[in-house]
PANURO-261875 format. One line per 2 residues: number of its first residue (from 1); their letters; for each residue x, y, z of C-alpha. Coordinates in steps of 0.05 Angstrom, whole numbers, plus 32768, in hexadecimal, padded with zeros to 4 digits. Last residue first. Example, Ala and Ser with C-alpha at 12.3 -4.5 7.8 and 13.67 -1.06 7.14 Angstrom:
<atoms>
2	sa	8111,7FEB,808F | 80F6,7FA6,809C
</atoms>
This chain:
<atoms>
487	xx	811A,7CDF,837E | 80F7,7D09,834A
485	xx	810F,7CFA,8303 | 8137,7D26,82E1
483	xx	8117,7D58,82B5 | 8137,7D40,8266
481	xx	80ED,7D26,8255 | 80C8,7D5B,8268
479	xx	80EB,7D83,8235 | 80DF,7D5A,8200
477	xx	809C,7D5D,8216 | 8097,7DA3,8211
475	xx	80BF,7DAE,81D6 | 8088,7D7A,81B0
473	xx	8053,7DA5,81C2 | 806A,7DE3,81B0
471	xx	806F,7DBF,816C | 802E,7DAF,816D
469	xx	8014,7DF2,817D | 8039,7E13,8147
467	xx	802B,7DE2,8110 | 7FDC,7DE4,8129
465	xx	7FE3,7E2C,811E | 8004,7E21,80DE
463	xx	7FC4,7DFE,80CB | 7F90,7E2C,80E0
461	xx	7FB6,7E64,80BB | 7FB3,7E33,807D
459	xx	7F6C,7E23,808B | 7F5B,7E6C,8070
457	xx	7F6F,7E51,801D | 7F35,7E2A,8024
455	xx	7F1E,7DDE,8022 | 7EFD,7DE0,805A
453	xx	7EE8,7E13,8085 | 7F09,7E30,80C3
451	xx	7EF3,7E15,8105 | 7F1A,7E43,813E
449	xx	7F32,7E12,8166 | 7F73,7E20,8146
447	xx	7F76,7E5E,813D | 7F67,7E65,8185
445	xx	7F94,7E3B,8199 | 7FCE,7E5F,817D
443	xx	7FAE,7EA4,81A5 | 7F8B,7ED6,8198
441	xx	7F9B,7F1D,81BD | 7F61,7F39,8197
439	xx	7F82,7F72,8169 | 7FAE,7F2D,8154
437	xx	7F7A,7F04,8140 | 7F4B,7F3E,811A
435	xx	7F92,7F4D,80EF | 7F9B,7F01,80E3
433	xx	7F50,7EFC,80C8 | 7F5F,7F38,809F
431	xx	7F9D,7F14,8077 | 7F6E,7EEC,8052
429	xx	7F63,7F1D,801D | 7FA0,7F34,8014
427	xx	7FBA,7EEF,800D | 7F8D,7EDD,7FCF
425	xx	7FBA,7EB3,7FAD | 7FFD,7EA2,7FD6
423	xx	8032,7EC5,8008 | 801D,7EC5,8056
421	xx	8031,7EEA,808F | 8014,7EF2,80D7
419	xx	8029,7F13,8111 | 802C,7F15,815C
417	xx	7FFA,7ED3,816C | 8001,7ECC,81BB
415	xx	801E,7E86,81C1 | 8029,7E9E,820F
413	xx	8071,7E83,8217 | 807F,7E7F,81C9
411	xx	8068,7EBC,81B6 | 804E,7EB5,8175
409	xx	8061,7EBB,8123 | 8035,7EA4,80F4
407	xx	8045,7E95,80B3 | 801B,7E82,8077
405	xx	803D,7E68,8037 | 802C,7E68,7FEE
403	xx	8040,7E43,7FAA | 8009,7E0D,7FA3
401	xx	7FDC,7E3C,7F7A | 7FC0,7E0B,7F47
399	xx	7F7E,7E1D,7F64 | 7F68,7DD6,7F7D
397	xx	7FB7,7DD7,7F97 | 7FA8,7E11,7FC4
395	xx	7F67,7DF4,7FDD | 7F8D,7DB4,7FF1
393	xx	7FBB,7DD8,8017 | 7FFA,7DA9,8021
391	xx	8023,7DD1,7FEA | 8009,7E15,800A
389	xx	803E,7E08,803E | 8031,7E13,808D
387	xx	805F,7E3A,80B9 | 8069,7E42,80FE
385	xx	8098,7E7D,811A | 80B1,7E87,815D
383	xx	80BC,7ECA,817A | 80E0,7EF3,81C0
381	xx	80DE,7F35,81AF | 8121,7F5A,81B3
379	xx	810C,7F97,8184 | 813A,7F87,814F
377	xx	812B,7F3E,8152 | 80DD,7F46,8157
375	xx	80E4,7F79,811C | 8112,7F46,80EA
373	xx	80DF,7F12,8100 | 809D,7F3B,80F0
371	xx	8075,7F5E,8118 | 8021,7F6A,810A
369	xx	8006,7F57,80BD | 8021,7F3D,8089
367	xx	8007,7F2E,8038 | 802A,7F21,8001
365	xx	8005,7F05,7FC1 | 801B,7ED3,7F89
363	xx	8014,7EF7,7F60 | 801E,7F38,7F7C
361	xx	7FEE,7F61,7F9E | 801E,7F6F,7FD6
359	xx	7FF0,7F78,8016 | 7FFF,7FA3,8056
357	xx	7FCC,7F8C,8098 | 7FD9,7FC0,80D3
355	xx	7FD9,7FA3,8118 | 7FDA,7FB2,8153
353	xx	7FA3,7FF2,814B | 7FB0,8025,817F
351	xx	7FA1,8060,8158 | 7F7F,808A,8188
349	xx	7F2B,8099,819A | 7F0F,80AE,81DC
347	xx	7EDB,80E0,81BE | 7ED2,8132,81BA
345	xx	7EB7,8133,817A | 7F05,8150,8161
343	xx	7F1F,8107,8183 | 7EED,80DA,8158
341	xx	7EFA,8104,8115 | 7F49,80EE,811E
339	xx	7F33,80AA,8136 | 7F07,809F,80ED
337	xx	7F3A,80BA,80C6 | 7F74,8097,80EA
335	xx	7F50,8055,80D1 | 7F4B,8070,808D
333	xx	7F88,8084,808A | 7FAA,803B,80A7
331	xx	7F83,801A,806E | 7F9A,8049,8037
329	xx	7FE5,8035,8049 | 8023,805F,8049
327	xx	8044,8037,808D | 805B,8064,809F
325	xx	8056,80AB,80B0 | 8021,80E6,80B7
323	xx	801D,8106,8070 | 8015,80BA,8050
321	xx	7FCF,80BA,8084 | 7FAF,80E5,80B7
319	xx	7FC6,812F,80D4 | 7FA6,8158,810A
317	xx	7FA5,81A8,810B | 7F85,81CF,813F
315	xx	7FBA,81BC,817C | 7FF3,81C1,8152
313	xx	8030,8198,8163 | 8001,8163,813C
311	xx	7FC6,8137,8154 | 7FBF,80FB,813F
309	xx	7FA1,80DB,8177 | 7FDD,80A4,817F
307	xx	800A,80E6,817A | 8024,8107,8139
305	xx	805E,8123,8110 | 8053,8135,80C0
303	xx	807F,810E,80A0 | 80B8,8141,8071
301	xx	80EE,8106,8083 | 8113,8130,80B2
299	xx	80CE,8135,80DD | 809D,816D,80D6
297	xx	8078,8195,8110 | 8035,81B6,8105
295	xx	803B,81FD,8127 | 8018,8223,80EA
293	xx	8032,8253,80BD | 8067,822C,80AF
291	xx	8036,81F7,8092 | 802B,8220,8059
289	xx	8017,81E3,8033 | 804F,81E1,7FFB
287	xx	8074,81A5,801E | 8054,8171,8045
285	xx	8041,8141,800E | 8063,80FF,8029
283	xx	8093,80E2,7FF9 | 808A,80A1,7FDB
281	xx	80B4,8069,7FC5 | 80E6,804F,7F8C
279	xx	80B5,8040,7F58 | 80D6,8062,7F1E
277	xx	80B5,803E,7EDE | 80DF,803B,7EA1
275	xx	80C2,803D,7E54 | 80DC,801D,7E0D
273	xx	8128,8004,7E33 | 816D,800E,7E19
271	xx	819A,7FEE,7E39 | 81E3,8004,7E5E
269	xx	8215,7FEE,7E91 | 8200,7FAD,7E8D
267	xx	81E8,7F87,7ED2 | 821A,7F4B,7EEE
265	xx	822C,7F6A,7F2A | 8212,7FB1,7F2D
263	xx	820A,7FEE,7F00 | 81DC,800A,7EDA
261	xx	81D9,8040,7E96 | 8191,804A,7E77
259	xx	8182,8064,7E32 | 8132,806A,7E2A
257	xx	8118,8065,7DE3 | 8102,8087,7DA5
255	xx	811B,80CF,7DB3 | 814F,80BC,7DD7
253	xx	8133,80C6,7E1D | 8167,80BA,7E4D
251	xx	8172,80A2,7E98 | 81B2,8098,7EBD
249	xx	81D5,8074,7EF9 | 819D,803B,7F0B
247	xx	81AC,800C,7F3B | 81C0,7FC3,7F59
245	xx	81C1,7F97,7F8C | 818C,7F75,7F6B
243	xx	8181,7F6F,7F21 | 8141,7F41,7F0D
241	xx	813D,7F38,7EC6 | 8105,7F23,7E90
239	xx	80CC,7F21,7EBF | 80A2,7EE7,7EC9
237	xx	80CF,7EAD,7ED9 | 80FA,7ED5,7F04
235	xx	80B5,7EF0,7F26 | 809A,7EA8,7F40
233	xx	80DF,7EA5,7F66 | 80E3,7EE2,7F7F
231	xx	8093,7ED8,7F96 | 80AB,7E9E,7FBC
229	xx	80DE,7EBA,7FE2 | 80BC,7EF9,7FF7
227	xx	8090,7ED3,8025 | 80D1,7EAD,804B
225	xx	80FE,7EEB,8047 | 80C6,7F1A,8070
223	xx	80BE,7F60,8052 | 80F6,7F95,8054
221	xx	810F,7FA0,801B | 80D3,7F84,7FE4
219	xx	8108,7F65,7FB3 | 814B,7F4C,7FD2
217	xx	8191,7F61,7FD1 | 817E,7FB2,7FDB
215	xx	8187,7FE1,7F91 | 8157,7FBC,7F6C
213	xx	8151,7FC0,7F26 | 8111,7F98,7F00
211	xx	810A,7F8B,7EBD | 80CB,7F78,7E97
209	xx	80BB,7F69,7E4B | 8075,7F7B,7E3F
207	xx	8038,7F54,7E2D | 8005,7F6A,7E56
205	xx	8013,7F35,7E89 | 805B,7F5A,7E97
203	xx	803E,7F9B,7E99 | 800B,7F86,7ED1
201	xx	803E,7F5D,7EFF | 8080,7F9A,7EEE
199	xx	8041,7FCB,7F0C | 803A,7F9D,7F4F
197	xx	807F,7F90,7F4B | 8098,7FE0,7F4E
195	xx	8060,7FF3,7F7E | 8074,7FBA,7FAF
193	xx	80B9,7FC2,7FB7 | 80ED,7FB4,7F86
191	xx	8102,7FF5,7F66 | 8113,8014,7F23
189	xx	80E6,7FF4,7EFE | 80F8,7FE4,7EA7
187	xx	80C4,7FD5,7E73 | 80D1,7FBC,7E2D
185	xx	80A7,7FAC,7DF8 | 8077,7FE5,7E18
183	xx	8032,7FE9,7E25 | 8014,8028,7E18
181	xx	7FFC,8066,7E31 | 7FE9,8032,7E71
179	xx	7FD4,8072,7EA0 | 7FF2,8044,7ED9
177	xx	8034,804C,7EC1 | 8032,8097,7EC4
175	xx	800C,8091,7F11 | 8042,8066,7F27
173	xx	8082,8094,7EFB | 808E,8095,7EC2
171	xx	80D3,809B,7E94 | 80BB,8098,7E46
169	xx	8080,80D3,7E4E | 80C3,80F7,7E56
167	xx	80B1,8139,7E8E | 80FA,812F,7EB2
165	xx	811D,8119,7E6A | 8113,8166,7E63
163	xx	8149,8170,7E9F | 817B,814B,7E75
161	xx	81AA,810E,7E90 | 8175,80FE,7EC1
159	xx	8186,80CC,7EFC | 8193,810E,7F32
157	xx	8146,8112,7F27 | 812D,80DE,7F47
155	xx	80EE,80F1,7F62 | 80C2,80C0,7F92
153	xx	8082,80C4,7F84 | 8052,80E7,7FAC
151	xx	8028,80EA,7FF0 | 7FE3,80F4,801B
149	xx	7FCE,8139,8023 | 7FA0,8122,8065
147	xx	7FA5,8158,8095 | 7F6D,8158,80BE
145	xx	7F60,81AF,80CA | 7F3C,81CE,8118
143	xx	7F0B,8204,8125 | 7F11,8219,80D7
141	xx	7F10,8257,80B3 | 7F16,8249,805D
139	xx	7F2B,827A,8036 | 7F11,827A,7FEC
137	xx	7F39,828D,7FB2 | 7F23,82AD,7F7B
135	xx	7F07,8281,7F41 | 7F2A,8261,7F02
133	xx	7F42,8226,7F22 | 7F39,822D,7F70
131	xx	7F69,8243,7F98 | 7F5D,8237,7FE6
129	xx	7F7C,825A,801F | 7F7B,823D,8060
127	xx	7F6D,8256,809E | 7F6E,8251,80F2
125	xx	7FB6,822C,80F8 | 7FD4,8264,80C9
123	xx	7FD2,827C,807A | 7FD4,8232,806C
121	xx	7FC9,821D,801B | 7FA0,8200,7FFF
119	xx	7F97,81EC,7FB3 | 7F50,81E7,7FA0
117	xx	7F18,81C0,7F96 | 7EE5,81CC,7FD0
115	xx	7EB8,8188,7FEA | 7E84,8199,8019
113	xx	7E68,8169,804A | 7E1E,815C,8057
111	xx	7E23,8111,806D | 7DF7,8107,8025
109	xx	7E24,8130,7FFC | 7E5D,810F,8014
107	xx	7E47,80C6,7FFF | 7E32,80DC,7FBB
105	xx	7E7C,8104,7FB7 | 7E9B,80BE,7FCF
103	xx	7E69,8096,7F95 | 7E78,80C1,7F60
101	xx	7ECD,80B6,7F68 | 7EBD,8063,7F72
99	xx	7E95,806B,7F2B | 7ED2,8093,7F0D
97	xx	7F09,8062,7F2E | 7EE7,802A,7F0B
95	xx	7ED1,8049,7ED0 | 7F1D,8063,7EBD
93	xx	7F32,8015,7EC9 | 7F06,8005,7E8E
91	xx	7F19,8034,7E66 | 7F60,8022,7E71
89	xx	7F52,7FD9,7E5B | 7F2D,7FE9,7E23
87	xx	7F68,801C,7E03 | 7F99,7FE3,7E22
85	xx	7F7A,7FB2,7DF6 | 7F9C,7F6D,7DFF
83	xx	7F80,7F32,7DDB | 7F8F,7EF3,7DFE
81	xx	7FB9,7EB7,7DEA | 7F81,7E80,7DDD
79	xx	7F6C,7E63,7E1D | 7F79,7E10,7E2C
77	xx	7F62,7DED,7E65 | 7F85,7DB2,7E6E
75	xx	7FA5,7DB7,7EB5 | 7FE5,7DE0,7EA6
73	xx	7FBE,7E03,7E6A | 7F98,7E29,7EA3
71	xx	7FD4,7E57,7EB1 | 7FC9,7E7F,7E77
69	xx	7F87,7E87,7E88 | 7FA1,7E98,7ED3
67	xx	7FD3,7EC5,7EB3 | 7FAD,7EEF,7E8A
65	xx	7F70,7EF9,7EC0 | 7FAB,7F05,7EF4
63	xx	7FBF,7F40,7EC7 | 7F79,7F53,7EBF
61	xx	7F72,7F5E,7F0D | 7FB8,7F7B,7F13
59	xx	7FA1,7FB9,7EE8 | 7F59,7FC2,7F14
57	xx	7F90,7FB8,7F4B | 7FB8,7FED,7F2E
55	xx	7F7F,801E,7F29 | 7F65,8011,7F6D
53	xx	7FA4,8020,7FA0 | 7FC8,8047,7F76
51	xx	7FBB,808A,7F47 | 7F71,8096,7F49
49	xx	7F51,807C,7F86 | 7F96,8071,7FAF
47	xx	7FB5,80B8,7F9A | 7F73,80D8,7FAF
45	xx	7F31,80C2,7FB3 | 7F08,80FA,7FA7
43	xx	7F02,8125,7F5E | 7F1B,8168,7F43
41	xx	7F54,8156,7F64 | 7F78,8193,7F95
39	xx	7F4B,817A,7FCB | 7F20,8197,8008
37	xx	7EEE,8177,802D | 7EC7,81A9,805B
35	xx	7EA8,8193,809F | 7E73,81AE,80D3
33	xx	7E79,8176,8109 | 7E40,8152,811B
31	xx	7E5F,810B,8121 | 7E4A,80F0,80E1
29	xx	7E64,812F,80C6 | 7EAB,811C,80E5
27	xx	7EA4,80CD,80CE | 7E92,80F1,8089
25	xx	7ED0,811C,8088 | 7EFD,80F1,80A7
23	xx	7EF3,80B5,8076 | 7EFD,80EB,803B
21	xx	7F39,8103,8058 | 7F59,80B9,8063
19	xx	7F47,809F,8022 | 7F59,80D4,7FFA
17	xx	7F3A,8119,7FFD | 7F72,8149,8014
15	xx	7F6D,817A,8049 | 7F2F,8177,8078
13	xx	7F16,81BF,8094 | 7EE5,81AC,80DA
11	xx	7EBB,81DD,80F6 | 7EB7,820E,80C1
9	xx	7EB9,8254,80A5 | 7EB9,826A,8061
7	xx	7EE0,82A6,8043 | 7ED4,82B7,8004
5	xx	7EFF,82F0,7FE3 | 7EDE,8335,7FC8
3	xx	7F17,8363,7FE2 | 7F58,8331,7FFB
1	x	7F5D,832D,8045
</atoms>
């Protein structure tokens, strides 16, 4: 032990203050357990508070702001082209996260739990080390550690043609883009998934010139076809190029500018672009820990490995969140917050949630939750899909929204509800009443009893229920039919 160091002892040591850590913390205190809440960030909230989740939606929010006023004109109602101050506009999103920061350190300070700023570190599965800026380090002795250290960008660096391009204010990445230095003429993403549209959505309102380069054949790999379709479609109009099947061989910083060379079918080989957003994916921060020190297993990927209880291969250490595996979500922390604080108080608590909701705040929207068709297929589950268009919504077309389409996919023996998926305005925030269906074992008739009000955007999963039952109905009596009589 180093001469004149702190050491603190605790019940419960809780690394990393995002969503997940800080949700642990204070269900943990709640429950009577001594807890610490330790971050590297000078404030709580993590990568979602201050570099993700809430900063690009305050972004997306005055995107769809310009392009519903723009929008307007279609039924007579006529804006002049807006003024865009990004000075303004970044203030403004500063205050959000900044009042959301105050209000998690209010909320700790009230359960009693202690937030340390410092980078830890594990000496072994009984301590961690804690730097703190311009102090000595304080070790921290803890019954049992929730690992919640959340994740990063996705480097690139083989792309680079000089090592100082690396650290270009020019070549950003999530958190660079979402700092809005500036808004570019022209604004290339590397990467079609939902980081790289969401941030292509808000530059593109803003005035900029967007292209997008996908390396897959189809934006958002791995979401269903029939909600991605739409939003394609929407997006070719908005952004200035789509490539697909495609990628990036080489960035550059000029000086003024950002040389990039491509290749694929019909892409040039080079263009110069005025900033480029790498949004290729996230990397779980496992590394740097001292986690050799302790038993905590970690998969090929750099995940953290963990049961239903989330417990890791070591008994005192438990892990929540990006750390822990897929899918990266704030929801699904803050869920394994609240079980991983349940199990240390001595509780019957796992993760054995059937669904978990994912939304692409998009315009329009994607939003799914439970298994999709290209799961059910690869995992031999027996599904039929029923589908209702946004065309015949009469809410839908009140809002000039018609594009859109809910899904829902059942087991056609039991017309147990299995998934949901839907692509329109507002999806996200319909997409909970699917999630409470399928954690219930509902049913297509229950949707359908189920009176949902009218006109609203919420009939539509009444409606493709009705599709679904109907058509169930049909086969049945089709098949009646073709029984031979009885003699």
């Amino acid at each position: 032990m180093v001469v004149g160091e702190m050491v603190q002892e605790v019940d419960l040591a809780v690394l990393g203050a995002g969503p997940g850590g800080y949700t642990a913390a204070l269900k943990a205190a709640e429950l009577g357990i001594r807890t610490i809440l330790i971050d590297a960030k000078p404030k709580p909230g993590g990568v979602c508070l201050h570099e993700g989740c809430i900063p690009s939606k305050a972004l997306l929010h005055a995107a769809e702001i310009i392009n519903t006023s723009s929008a307007a004109a279609k039924f007579g109602v006529h804006f002049e082209k807006p003024k865009i101050n990004a000075q303004e506009l970044r203030a403004w999103k500063v205050g959000v996260t900044e009042k959301l920061a105050q209000g998690i350190i209010g909320m700790c300070k009230s359960a009693g739990v202690e937030i340390l700023t410092g980078h830890a570190h594990f000496d072994d599965s009984r301590s961690l080390k804690v730097q703190c800026e311009g102090e000595s380090a304080v070790r921290i002795k803890f019954k049992h550690c929730i690992l919640a250290t959340g994740s990063s960008p996705t480097k690139l660096p083989k792309l680079f043609k000089n090592e100082k391009d690396m650290s270009s204010p020019r070549i950003v990445d999530s958190t660079g883009a979402l700092d809005l230095a500036d808004i570019p003429k022209k604004f290339l993403v590397i990467g079609g998934g939902y980081i790289g549209l969401e941030m292509g959505t808000v530059y593109a309102a803003l005035g900029a010139e967007v292209t997008v380069i996908e390396m897959t054949d189809g934006l958002l790999p791995g979401v269903d076809r029939d909600l991605v379709k739409p939003l394609a479609t929407h997006l070719s109009g908005v952004f200035k190029k789509i490539y697909l099947s495609a990628s990036v061989t080489g960035l550059e910083d000029t000086g003024s500018d950002v040389k990039v060379t491509m290749k694929g079918e019909g892409v040039p080989t080079e263009e110069t672009f005025d900033k480029v957003l790498i949004a290729v994916g996230r990397r779980p921060n496992s590394q740097n820990l001292g986690l050799e020190n302790t038993q905590v297993e970690i998969d090929e990927m750099g995940f953290v490995k963990i049961d239903d209880q989330c417990h890791t291969a070591d008994k005192r250490i438990l892990a929540i969140g990006d750390v822990s595996g897929q899918p990266m979500l704030a929801h699904r922390a803050m869920r394994q917050g609240v079980i991983a604080a349940e199990v240390l108080a001595g509780k019957k608590s796992a993760f054995d949630n059937r669904a978990i909701p994912a939304v692409v705040f998009t315009e329009p929207e994607i939003a799914w939750c439970g298994i999709t068709e290209n799961e059910a297929k690869a995992k031999g589950i027996s599904v039929s899909a029923a589908k209702f268009p946004w065309s015949a919504s009469g809410r839908a077309m009140t809002l000039a929204e018609p594009v859109g389409q809910t899904k829902v996919l059942f087991d056609p023996e039991t017309t147990l509800v299995l998934g949901v998926g839907m692509v329109g305005a507002r999806a996200g925030e319909l997409i909970a009443e699917a999630v409470v269906a399928i954690e219930m074992g509902a049913t297509l008739e229950d949707l359908v009893v189920s009176i949902h009000p009218h006109p609203t955007l919420s009939e539509t999963i009444n409606e493709a229920a009705i599709t679904g039952l109907a058509r169930l109905e049909r086969q049945k009596k089709s098949a009646e039919k073709q029984q031979p009589a009885r003699a």
